[in-house]
N, C-alpha and C positions, 0 to 999 in steps of 0.2 A: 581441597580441590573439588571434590564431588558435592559440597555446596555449592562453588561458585557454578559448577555444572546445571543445578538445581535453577537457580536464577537465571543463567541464563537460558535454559528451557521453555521458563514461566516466560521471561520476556519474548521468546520468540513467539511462543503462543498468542500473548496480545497482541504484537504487532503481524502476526497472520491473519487476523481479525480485524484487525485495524484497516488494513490494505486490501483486505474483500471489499471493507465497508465504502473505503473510500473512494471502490475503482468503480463497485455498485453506481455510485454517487453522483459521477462524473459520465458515468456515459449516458452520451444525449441528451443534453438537459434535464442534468437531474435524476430527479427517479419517472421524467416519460419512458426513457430509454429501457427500464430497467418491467416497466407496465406494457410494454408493446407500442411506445409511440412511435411514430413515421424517422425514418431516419434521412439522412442530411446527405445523401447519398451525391458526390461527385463538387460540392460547395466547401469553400473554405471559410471558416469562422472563426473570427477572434475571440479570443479569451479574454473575459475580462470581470472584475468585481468579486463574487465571492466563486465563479467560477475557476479561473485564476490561481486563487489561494488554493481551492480543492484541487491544482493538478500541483502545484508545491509543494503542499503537504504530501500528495500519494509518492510522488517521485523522493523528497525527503523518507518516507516511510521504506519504500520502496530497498535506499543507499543506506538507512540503519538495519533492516531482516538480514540483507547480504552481506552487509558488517559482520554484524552477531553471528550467525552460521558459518564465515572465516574462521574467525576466535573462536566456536566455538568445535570446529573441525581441528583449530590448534590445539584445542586442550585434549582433546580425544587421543590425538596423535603422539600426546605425550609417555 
């Protein structure tokens, strides 16, 4: 039990890091957003191409860290 604890630790960890990296990523185009570029203040814009994929993935990342921390509040609880 206190291995699988272990793993699922190590996992949360990368995917905290994952989800920084990805949220970094995605705001503003990129990393302008992330450098002080101009923001897109009151305009709506489509997603699209590998921008897109990077809010799939962070929101995918996003529904697995909140998985694992359920499960891993279950094992706790046990």
């Amino acid at each position: 039990m206190n291995n699988v604890q272990n793993y699922i630790n190590i996992a949360l960890i990368i995917l905290a890091v994952a989800l920084i990296v990805a949220t970094l990523l995605q705001s503003k185009g990129g990393m302008g957003g992330f450098f002080g570029g101009d923001s897109m203040t009151g305009q709506y814009k489509t997603r699209r191409g590998l921008e897109k994929t990077l809010f799939q993935i962070t929101i995918g990342f996003s529904v697995l860290f909140f998985s694992l921390v359920a499960y891993s509040a279950f094992l706790l609880s046990k």
